[in-house]
N, C-alpha and C positions, 0 to 999 in steps of 0.2 A: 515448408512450414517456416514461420517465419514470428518477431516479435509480438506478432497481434497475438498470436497462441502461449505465448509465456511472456505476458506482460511484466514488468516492474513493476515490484512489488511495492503500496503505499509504505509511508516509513515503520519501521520494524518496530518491534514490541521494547527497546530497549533506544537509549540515546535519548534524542527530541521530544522526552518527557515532557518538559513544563512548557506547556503553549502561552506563557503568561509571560513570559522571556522579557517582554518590551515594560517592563515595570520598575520603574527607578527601585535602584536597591539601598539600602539604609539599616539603618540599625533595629534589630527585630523587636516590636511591640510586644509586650508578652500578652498572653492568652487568659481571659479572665475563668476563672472557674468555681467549685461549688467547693466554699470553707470546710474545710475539714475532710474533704474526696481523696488527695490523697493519702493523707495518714490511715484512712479508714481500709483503702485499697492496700495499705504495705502490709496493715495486721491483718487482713483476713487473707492474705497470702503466707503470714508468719514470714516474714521478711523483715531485717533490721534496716537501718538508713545505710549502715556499708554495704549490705546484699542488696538496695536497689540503686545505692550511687555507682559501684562497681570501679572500674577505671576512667568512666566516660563522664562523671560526675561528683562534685564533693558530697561529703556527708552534708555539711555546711548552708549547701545551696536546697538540698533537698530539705531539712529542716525550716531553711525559710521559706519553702514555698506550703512544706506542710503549715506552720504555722501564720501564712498570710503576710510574710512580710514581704515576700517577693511572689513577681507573676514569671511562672514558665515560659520558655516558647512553646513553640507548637513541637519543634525537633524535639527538648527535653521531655516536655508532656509526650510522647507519642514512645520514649523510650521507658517513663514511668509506666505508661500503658501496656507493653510488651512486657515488664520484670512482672508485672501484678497480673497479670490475666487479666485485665480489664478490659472493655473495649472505652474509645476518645468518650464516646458521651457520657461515661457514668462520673468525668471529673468537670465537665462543661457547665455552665453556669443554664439556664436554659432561657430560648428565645422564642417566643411563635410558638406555643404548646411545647419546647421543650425541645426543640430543632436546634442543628448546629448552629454555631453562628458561623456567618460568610467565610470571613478567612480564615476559621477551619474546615469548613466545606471545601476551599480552593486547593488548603495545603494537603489532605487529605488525598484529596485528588491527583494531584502532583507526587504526594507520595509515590500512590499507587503505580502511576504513567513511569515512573524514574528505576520502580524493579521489575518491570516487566508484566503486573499483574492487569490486562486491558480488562477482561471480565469483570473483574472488581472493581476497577471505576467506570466501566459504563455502568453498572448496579447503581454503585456509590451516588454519580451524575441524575439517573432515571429519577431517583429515590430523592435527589436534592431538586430538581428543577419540577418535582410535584410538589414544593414544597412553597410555590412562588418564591422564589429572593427578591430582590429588587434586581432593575433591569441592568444592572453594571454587571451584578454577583453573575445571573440565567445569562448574561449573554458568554461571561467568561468562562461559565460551566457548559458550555453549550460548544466553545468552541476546544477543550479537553476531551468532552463526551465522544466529539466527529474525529478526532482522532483516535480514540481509542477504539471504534464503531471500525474504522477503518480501516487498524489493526489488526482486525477482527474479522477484514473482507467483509463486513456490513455496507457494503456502496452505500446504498438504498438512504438505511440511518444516517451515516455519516455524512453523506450531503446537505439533508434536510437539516442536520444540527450548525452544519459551515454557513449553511444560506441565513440560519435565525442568528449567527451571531455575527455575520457579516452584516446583516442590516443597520446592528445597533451599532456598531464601529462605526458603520458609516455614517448615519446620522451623527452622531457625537464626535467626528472629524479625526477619531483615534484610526491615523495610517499604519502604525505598526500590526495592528490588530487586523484592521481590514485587510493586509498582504496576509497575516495568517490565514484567516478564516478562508478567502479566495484561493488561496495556495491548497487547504483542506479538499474545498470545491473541486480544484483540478485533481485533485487523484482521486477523488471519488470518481469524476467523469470518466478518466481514464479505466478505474474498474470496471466500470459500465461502458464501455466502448462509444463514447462516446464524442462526437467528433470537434464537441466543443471544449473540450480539456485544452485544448491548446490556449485559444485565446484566455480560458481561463487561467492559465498559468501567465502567459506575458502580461495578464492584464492586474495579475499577483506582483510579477518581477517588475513592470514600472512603475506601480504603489510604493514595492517597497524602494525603490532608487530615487523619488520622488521626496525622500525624508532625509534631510542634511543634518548632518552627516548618515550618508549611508551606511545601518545597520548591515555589515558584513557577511555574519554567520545566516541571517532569514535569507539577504541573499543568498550566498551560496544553496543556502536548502532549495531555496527556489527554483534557482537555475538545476538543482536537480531534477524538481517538479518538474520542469518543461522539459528537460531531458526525456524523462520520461514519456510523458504525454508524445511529445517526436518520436519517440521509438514505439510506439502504440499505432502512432499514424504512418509508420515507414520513413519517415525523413530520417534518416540515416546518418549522412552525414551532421546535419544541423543538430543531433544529439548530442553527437559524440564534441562538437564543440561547446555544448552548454558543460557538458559535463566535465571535462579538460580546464571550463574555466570557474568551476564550482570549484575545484578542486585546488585553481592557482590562488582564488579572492578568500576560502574559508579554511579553514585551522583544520583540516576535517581528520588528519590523522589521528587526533587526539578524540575524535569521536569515530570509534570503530562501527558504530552503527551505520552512520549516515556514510563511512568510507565503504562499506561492503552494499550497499545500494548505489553507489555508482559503478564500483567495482561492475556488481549486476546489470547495469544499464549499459555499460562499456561492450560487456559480453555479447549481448545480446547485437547489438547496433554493427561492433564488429564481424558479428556471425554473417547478419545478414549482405554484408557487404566483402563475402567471401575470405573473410580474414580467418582463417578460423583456428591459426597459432595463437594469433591475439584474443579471441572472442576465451578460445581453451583457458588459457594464462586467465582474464580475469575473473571467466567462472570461477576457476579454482580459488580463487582468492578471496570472490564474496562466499562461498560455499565455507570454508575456512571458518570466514570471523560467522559467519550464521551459526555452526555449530558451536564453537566459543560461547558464542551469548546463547547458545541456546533459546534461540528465534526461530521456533516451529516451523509458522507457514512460509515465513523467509527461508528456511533453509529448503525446503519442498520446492519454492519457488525455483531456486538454485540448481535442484539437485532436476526439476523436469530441463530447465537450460543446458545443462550438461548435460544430461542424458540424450538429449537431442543430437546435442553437437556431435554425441560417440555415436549415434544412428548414421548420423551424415558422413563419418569418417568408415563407417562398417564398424566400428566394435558394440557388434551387437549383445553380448552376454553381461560384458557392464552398463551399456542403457539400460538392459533390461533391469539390470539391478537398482539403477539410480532410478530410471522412472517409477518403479513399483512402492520404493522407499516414498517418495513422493507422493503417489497417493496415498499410502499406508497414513502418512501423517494425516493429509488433507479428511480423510475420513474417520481418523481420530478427533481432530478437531470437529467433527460435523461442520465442513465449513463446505459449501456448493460453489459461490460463485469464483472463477476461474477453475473450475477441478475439470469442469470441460476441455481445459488445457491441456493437463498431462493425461487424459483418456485420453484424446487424439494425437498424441505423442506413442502414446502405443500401440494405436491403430495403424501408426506409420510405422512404428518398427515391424510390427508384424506382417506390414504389407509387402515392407524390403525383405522380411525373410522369407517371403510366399506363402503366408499361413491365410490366406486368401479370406477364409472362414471367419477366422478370428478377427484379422482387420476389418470385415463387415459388421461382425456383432459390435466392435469397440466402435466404429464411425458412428453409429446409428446409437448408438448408448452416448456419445458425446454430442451427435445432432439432438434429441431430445433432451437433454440438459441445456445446453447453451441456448436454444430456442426459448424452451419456457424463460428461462432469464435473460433471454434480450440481447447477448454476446452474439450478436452475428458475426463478425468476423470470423471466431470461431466456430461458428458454424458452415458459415462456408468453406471453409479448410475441412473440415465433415464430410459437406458434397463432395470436395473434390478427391480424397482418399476413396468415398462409394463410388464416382465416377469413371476413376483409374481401374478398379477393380471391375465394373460392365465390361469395361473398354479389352483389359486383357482378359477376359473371360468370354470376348467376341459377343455382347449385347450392347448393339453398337447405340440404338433407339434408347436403353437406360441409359447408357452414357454420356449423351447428350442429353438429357432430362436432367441429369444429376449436374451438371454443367450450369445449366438451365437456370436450375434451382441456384447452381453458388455463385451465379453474377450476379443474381436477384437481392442475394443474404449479405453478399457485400457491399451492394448500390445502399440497402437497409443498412447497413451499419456504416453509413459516412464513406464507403469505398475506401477505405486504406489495403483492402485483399481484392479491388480490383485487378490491378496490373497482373500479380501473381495467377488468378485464378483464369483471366486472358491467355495468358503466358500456355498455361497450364492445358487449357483445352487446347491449343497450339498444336500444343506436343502432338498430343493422341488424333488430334485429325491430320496432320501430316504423317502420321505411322501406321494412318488407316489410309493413307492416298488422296485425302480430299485436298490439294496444297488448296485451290482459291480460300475456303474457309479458315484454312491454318493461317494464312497472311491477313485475312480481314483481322482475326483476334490479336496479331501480332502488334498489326498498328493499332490496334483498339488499345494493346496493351502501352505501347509506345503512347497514345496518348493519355494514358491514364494516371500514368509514372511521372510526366511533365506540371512542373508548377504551374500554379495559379499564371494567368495571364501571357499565355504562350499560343489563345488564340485557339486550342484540339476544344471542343465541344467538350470532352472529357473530362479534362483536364480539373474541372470544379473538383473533382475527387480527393485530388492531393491538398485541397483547404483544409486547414484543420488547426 
């Protein structure tokens, strides 16, 4: 098993809030609103101006905003709204029947992205971009929405919101944005196993390098993106250096989110290239700050990575425990896509402890999930658990069928689980005695593993 099965995870519910980062900052505009809203909201909460100014606020400033001499911002408005039980619109001035206006639509938004709340702003987002804005407002809500859709393991949504507001950046020449939105793109693709994450990411990271002075922080984000996206497609090493140098160009200690998602890519990349001191080390370490922020499916994420790594080492009793935890989450959340992952995480553990049984019912419970959504990779890692299983169960004819079947689901899914699954039947037809067939898959495998342009017919696989 290998990183196709526990992807990297798009950025976590907490950090890389405000997708609107590239926006000159300045001194904040206040928010117009409806004369007399708040005073009306402190009394019908029986609240005085010290019970709503608090420590965070003068009496002073609240008086002149009740009384019109001054306008709020959206931060002070948003904390008058929280002392009074209100909700933002009942103090908004009203626009278009009575609709937010834009840039409390944005900040709003932004709130939500910055505590963690994604359900709430894709709501908030749906609910504003029915609302037509104008096309600056819908493309900036549009590209908040894909991330939050994203967070949320909505591949599907959050692509289709990176594609509509990467169009309008790109028309309008705004590169800061366009690297965002395409950056979105790739880790949506990457959820979706998709083989063109990659170029979608380089094609993020030389937009955004391409604006003098290079924006720092989007890079480094980036350079995670494609980290990612490489560790999705088995480039292994080439991860591990984007990642190394996200970490040397971006400030990123100070953002524990985006450090526990490389942390996680580190893990995984190391795993697969048999480090698995180092792969252990920085599981624990995104697993750490995931539970910190209390980042759900990031921490699930984490915890099927490690889990793995303890199958690979034999400690089967705490896989079991970190894999289970794992999906316990993923099916709290109601979330599908990638949950095919940690089922076949336990299909393997069960298979190493000989629970033969159970490793069948969990392959064929994680082939029918992953299929209907498209995860071939993981689906082939499927076949290949059922096919192990014919194979030492002496159903030599199922075994190669199931075989069959997982070079077929990996050619379908861009071939990044070709080599492995090559590999794989290897094994079992030389421990059934066929060597001629074991060495055909070998060098099939050998050439599947080989970059671009080395000439193996195969070889197109590892494009990505």
């Amino acid at each position: 098993m290998t990183a196709t099965s526990r992807a990297p995870e798009a950025d976590g519910s907490r950090g890389q809030g405000k997708a609107t980062s590239g926006r000159r900052r300045g001194r904040r505009r206040g928010v117009e609103i409806r004369p007399g809203s708040v005073k009306e909201a402190r009394q019908q909460a029986g609240l005085s101006l010290g019970q709503v100014a608090r420590e965070d606020i003068s009496r002073t400033a609240i008086y002149f905003v009740e009384t019109g001499k001054a306008k709020p911002s959206i931060e002070t408005l948003q904390l008058i709204a929280d002392r009074t039980g209100h909700p933002l619109d009942f103090f908004l001035v009203g626009v278009d029947g009575g609709h937010l206006v834009p840039a409390v639509k944005l900040a709003e938004l932004e709130r939500l992205m910055a505590v963690g709340d994604n359900a709430g702003a894709a709501t908030v987002a749906d609910a504003a971009l029915n609302q037509k804005p104008d096309p600056e407002t819908e493309a900036r809500i549009s590209l908040i929405a894909s991330m939050a859709n994203l967070r949320l393991a909505r591949a599907v949504v959050g692509r289709r919101l990176a594609v509509a507001a990467r169009t309008y950046f790109e028309r309008t020449g705004n590169l800061y944005m366009t690297a965002e939105s395409l950056g979105n793109e790739a880790q949506a693709a990457s959820l979706m196993q998709d083989p063109a994450a990659v170029q979608m990411a380089e094609g993020a990271l030389a937009t955004s390098r391409s604006i003098k002075p290079v924006p720092q922080l989007l890079e480094s984000r980036l350079l995670r993106v494609l980290g990612h996206a490489l560790v999705t497609f088995n480039r292994w090493q080439e991860a591990i250096a984007c990642y190394e140098e996200a970490i040397a160009i971006g400030d990123v200690v100070q953002d524990l989110q985006q450090l526990s998602l490389l942390y996680s890519g580190l893990s995984l990349a190391h795993q697969e290239m048999g480090q698995l001191n180092e792969a252990t080390r920085y599981a624990q370490k995104a697993l750490t700050i995931h539970e910190t922020l209390q980042d759900r499916l990031s921490q699930a994420r984490s915890l099927n990575n490690l889990g793995y790594l303890l199958v690979r080492i034999g400690e089967f009793s705490s896989a079991r425990n970190h894999l289970e935890r794992a999906l316990h989450i993923f099916e709290e959340e109601q979330v599908e896509t990638r949950k095919g992952d940690i089922i076949h995480s336990l299909a393997e553990l069960a298979y190493r402890e000989g629970d033969l049984d159970s490793a069948k019912r969990l392959a064929m419970k994680a082939l029918d999930l992953t299929t209907r959504l498209g995860e071939m990779g993981t689906a082939a890692e499927a076949h290949v658990v059922m096919g192990r299983i014919a194979a030492r169960t002496g159903h030599e004819a199922d075994a190669d069928r199931e075989f069959e079947a997982a070079l077929s689901a990996a050619e379908a899914g861009g071939g990044p689980r070709l080599s492995q699954v090559h590999e794989a039947f290897a094994e079992v037809l030389e421990s059934r005695g066929d060597l001629p067939r074991a060495n055909r898959h070998l060098r099939r495998a050998l050439a599947a593993s080989r970059p671009a342009g080395h000439g193996e017919p195969e070889s197109r696989v590892a494009i990505a």
